[in-house]
C-alpha positions as CSV (number, residue, x, y, z in Angstrom):
1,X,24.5,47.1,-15.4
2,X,26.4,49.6,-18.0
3,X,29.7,48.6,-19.3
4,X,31.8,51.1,-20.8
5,X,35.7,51.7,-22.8
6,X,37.4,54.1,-21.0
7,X,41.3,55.3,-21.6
8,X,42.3,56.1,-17.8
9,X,44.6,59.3,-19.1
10,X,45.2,60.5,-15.4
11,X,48.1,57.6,-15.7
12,X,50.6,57.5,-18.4
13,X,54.1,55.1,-18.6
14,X,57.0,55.6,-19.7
15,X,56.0,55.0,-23.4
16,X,53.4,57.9,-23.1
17,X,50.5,55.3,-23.1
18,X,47.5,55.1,-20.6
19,X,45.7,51.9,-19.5
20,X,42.7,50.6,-21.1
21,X,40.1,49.6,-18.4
22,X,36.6,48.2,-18.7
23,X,34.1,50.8,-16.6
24,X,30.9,49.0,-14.8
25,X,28.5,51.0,-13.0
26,X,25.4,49.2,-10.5
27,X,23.1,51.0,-8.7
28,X,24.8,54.5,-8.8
29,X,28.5,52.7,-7.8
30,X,31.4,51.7,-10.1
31,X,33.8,49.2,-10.8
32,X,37.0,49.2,-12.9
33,X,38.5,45.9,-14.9
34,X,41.8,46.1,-16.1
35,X,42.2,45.3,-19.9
36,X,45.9,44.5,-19.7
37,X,46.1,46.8,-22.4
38,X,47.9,50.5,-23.0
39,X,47.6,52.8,-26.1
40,X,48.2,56.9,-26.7
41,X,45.5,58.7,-25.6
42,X,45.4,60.5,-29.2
43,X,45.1,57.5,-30.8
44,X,41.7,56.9,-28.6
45,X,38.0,57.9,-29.7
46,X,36.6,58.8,-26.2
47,X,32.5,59.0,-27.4
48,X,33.0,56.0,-29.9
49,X,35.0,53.8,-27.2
50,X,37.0,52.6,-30.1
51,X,41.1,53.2,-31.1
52,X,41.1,55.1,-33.9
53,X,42.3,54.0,-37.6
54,X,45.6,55.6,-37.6
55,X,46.7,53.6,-34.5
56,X,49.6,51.0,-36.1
57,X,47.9,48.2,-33.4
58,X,44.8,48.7,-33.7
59,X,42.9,45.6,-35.0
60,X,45.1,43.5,-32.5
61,X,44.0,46.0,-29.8
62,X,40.2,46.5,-30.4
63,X,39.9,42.4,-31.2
64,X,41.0,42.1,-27.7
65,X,38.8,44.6,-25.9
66,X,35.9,43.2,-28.3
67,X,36.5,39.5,-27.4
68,X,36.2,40.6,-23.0
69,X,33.7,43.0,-24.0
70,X,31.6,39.9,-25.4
71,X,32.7,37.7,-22.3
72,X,30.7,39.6,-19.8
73,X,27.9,40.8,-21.9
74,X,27.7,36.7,-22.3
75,X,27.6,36.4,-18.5
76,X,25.0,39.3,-17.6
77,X,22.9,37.4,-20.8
78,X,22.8,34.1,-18.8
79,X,22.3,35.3,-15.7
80,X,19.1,37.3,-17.1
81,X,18.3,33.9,-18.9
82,X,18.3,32.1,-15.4
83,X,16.5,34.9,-13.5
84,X,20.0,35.3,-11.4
85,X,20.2,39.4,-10.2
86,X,22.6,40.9,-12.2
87,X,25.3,42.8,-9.7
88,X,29.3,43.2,-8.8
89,X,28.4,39.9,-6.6
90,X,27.1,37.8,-9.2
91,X,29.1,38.9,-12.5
92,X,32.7,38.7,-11.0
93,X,31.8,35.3,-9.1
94,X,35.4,33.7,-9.0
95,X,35.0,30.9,-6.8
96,X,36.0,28.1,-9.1
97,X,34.5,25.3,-8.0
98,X,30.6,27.2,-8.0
99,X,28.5,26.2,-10.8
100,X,26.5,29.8,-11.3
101,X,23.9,28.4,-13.7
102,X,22.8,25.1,-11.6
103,X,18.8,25.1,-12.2
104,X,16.0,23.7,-10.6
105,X,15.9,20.9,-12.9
106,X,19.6,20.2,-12.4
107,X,19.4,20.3,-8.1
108,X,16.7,17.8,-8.8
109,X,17.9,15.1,-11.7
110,X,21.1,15.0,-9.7
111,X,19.2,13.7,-6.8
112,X,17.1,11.8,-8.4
113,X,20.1,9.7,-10.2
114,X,21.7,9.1,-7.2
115,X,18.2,7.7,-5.8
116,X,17.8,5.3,-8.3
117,X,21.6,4.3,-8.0
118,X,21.4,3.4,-4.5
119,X,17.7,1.4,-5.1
120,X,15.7,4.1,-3.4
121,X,13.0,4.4,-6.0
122,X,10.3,5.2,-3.7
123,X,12.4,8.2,-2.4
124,X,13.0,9.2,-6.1
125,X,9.4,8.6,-7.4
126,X,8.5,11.5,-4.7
127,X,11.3,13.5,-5.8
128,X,9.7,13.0,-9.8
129,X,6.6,14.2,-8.3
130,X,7.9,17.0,-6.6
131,X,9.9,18.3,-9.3
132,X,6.7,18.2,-11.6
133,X,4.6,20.1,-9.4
134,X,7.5,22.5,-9.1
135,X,7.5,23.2,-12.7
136,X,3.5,23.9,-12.8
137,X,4.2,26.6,-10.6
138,X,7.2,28.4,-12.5
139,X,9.8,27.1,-15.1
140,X,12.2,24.4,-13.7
141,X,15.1,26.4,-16.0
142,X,15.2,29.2,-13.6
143,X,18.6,28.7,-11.3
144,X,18.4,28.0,-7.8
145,X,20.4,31.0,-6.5
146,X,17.1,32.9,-7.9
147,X,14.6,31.4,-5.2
148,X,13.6,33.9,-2.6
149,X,11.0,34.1,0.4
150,X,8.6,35.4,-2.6
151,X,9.2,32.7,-4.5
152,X,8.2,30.3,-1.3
153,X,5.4,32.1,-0.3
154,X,4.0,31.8,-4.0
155,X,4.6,28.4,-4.3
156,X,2.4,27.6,-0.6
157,X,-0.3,29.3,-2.4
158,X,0.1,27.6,-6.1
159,X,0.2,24.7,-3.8
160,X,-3.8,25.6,-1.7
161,X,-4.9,26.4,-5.0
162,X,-4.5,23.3,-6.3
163,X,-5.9,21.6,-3.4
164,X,-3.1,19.9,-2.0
165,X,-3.3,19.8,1.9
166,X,-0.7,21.3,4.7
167,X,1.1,17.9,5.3
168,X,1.7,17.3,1.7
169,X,2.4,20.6,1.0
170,X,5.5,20.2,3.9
171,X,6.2,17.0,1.9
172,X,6.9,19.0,-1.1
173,X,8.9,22.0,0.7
174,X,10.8,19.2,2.7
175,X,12.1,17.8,-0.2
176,X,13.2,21.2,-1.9
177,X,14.7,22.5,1.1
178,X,16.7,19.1,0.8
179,X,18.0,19.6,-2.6
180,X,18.6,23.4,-2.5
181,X,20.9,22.6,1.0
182,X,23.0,20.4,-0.8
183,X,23.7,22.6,-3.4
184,X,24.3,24.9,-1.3
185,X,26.8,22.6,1.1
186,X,28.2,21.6,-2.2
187,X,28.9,25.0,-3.1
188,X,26.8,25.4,-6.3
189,X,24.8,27.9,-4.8
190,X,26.0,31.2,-3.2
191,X,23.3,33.1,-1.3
192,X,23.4,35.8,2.1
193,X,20.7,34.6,2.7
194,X,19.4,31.4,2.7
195,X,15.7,31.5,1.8
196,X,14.1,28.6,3.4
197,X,15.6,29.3,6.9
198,X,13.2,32.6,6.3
199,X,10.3,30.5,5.2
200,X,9.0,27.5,8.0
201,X,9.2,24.5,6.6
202,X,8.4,23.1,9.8
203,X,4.6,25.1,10.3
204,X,3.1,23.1,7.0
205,X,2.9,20.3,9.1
206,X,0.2,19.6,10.1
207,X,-1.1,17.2,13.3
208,X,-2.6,14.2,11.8
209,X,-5.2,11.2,13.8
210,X,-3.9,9.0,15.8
211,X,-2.1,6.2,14.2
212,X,-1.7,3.7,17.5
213,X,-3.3,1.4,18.8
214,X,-3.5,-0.1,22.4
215,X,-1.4,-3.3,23.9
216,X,-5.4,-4.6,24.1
217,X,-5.7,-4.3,20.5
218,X,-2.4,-6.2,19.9
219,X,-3.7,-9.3,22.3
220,X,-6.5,-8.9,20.4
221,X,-5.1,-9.2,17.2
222,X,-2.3,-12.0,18.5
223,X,-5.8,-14.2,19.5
224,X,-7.7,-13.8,16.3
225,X,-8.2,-17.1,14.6
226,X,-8.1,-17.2,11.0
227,X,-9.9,-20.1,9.0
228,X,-8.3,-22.5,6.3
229,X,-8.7,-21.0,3.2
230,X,-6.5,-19.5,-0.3
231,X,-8.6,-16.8,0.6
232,X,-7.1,-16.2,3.9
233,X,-3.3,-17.0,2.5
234,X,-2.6,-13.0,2.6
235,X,-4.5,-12.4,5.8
236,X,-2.5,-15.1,7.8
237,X,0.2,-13.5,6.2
238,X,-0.3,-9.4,6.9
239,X,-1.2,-10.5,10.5
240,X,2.1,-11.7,10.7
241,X,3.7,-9.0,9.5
242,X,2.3,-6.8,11.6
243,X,2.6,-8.5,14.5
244,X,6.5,-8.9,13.8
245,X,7.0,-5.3,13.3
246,X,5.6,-4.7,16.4
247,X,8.2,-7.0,18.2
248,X,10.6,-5.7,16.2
249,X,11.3,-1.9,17.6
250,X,8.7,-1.2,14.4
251,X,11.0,-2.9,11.3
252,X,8.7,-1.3,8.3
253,X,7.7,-3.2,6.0
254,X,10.4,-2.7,3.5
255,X,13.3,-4.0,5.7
256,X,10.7,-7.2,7.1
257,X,11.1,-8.2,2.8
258,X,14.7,-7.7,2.8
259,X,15.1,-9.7,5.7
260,X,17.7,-12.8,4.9
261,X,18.4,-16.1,7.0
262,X,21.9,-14.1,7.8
263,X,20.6,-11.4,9.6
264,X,19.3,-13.7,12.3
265,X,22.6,-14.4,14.4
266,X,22.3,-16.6,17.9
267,X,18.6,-15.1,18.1
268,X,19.7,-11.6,17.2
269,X,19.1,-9.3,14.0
270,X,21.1,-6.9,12.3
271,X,20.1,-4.9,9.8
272,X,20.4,-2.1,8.0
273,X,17.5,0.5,7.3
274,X,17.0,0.9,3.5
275,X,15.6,4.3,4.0
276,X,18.8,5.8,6.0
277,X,21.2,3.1,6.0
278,X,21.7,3.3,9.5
279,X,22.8,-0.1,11.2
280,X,20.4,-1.6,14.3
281,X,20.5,-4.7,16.2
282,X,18.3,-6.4,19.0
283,X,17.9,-9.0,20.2
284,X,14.3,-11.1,18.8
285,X,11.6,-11.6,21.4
286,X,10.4,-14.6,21.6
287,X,6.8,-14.2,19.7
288,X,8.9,-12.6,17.2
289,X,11.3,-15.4,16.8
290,X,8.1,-17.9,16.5
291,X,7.0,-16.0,13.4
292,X,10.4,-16.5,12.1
293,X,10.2,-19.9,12.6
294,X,6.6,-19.9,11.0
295,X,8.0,-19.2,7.8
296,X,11.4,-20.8,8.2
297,X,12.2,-23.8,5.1
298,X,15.1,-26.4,6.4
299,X,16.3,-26.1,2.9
300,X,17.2,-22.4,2.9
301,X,20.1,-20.6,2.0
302,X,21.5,-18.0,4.3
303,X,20.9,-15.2,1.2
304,X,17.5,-16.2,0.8
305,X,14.8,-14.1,2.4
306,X,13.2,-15.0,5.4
307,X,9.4,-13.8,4.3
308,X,7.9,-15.2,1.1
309,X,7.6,-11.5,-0.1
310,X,10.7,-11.6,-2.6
311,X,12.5,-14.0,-4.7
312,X,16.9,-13.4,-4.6
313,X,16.6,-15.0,-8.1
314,X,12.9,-13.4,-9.5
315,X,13.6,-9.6,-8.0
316,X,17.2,-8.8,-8.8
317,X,17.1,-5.2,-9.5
318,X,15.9,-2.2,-7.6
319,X,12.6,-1.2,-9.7
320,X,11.5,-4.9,-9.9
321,X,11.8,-5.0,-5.7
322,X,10.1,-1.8,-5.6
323,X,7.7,-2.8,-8.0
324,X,7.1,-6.1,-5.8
325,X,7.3,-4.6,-2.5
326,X,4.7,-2.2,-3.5
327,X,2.5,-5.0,-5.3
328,X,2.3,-6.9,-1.6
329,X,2.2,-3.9,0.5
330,X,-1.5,-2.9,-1.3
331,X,-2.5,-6.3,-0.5
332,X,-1.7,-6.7,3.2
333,X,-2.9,-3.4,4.0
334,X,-6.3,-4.2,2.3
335,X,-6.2,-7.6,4.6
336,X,-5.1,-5.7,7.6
337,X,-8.2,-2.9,7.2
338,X,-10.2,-6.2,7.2
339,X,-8.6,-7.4,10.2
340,X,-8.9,-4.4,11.6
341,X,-12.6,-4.2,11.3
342,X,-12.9,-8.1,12.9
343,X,-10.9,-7.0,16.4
344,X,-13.2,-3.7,16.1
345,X,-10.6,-1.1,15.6
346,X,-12.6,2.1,14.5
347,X,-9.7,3.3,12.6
348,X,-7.8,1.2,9.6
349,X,-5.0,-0.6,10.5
350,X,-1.6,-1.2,8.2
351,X,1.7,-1.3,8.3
352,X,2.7,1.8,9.6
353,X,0.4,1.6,12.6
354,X,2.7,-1.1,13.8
355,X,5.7,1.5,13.8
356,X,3.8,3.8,15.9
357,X,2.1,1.4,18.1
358,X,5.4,0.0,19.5
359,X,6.6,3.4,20.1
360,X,3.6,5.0,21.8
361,X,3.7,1.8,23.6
362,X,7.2,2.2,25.1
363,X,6.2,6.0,25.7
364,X,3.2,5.0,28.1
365,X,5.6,2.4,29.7
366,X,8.0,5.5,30.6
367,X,11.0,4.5,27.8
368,X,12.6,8.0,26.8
369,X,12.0,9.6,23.5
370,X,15.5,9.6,22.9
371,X,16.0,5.1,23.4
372,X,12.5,5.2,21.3
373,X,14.2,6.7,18.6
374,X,17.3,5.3,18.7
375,X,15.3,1.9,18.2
376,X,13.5,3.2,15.5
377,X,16.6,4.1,13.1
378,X,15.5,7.8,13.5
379,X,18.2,10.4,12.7
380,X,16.9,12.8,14.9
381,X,14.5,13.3,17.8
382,X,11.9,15.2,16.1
383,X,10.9,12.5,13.8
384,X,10.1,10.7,16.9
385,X,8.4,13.0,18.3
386,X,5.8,13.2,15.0
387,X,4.8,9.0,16.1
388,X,4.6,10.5,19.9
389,X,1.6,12.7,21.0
390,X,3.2,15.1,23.3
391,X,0.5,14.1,26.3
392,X,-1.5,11.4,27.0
393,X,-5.2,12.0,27.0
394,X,-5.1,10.5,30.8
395,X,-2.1,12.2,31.7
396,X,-4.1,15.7,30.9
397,X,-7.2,14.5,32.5
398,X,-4.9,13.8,35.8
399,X,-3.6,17.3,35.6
400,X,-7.0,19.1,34.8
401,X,-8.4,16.9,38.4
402,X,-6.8,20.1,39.9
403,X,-8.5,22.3,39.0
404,X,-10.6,22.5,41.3
């Protein structure tokens, strides 16, 4: 980008002056800025770009063209600064509203805050983590409007290098894609062409083992006696957890804690997912409701919580719930493995294999993807669809009977 003074002589007024203008030439093409400014083309130095000494204005005149002169060499200096191309597009941005110089780090600490601020620390620790791999790869200074496919296709590889595998390398994009959509939705960033929609997010991913287990498995697990014992005070416990998530359309683990006396109404629950907010409500089976009742105290209030997992007057704000949450959740899923083994399940059981047990459950029983997820608190159908296999091993071996 070259910036030069030029006195447009081909126009004069009626004072016999010609108009100052500010000459930019790109890529073989040019663009004129008015200065707002006149002056006699003899009073002009053409190869210094400067009004000469004689002229009875000029220190008023040349401190002006100086002072715009030094505005947009400013502006093509930060744009080099934030790796931002500097062209017509990106110097004369007038869109008031667009913050040019939004980085990396910004996109992401924005996010993050408003994570924190709404008690989704788990959702922000992964953001932390994401934004620190991020800068391993390349400064977290550079501005958004700077990533391009290159960019992408260099971080996947920073990303193999280091070892990191396809699922959580989709994790990481996932969440970048996130941030630099919002920005972009918010108007902070101004691009043709929107990088990620050339780069697949969605081919990281990777198909991982199954996670579900058979209705066998649950009877199984529903018959298994545990003995008396402190020793066995978390395994009685993670059974029952399980086992409720299960009868409840998969509840995680999370929202089971949360769980108060007065979201059980007439033998129904209504909740709200922590993770998306979104309101369900069903109404209890009856081996759910007896687990319930398990842990029910005649003395409780209807703010208290239903599981002995966390105390309303011990965990009040939302790192020491995370920090609890996360301190049980080790320890039930080490019972559960145990559990696991005793019912002879060859793979480890926990939480999460609740969640997709009750909906590959409903699947074989011929419920729609689309009721599954609507049970689930899914926001849209492909989430599902990453609990669901897309066949059954015994529908396939039906269809392949035909072949001969």
């Amino acid at each position: 980008m070259k910036i030069k003074v030029v006195l447009r002589t081909g126009k004069i007024n009626k004072q016999g002056q010609s108009p100052l203008m500010l000459r930019f030439t790109h890529d073989r093409t040019t663009k004129f800025v008015a200065l707002g400014l006149s002056v006699e083309p003899h009073y002009w130095d053409k190869d210094a770009e400067l009004v000469l000494p004689n002229c009875s204005e000029r220190i008023t005149l040349q401190s002006q063209i100086d002072s715009t002169l030094s505005v947009y060499r400013k502006r093509i200096q930060r744009l080099e600064a934030l790796d931002i191309p500097v062209n017509f597009d990106t110097l004369f941005e007038t869109n008031k509203n667009r913050h040019a110089g939004i980085t990396i780090e910004n996109g992401f600490k924005a996010e993050i805050e408003r994570l924190e601020s709404l008690g989704k620390i788990n959702s922000a620790i992964k953001h932390k983590y994401t934004l620190q791999v991020l800068n391993g790869y390349k400064p977290i200074t550079m501005a958004l409007e700077a990533i391009d496919i290159d960019y992408l296709k260099g971080l996947e590889l920073y990303l193999r290098q280091r070892g990191n595998k396809d699922n959580s390398i989709a994790t990481r994009f996932a969440i970048f894609k996130a941030i630099y959509n919002k920005a972009v939705k918010e108007g902070k960033v101004t691009v043709k062409q929107n990088p990620f929609s050339l780069f697949q997010v969605g081919s990281l991913w990777a198909k991982t083992r199954k996670r579900a287990i058979d209705k066998d498995d649950i009877q199984r697990l529903i018959d298994l006696k545990i003995t008396d014992g402190h020793k066995t005070e978390y395994q009685r416990l993670a059974k029952d957890l399980f086992l409720f998530s299960y009868f409840t359309a998969g509840m995680n683990f999370g929202d089971i804690a949360r769980l108060r006396y007065k979201d059980i109404v007439k033998g129904r629950v209504n909740y709200s997912r922590h993770k998306t907010q979104k309101l369900l409500s069903f109404q209890l089976v009856p081996n759910a409701l007896r687990i319930i009742e398990k842990y029910s105290k005649d003395s409780h209030a209807q703010e208290d919580y239903i599981f002995p997992i966390l105390n309303c007057r011990e965990h009040t704000t939302p790192q020491q719930i995370f920090n609890r949450l996360h301190k049980v959740l080790r320890k039930v899923n080490r019972e559960l493995k145990t559990l696991g083994e005793q019912i002879g399940l060859a793979m480890p059981l926990t939480t999460y294999v609740a969640r997709h047990t009750y909906a590959t459950v409903l699947k074989r029983s011929g419920v729609s993807v689309a009721l599954i997820s609507e049970s689930l608190g899914h926001s849209d159908l492909s989430t599902t669809q990453i609990y669901l296999d897309s066949f059954e091993n015994s529908q396939i071996d039906a269809a392949m009977a035909h072949l001969l």
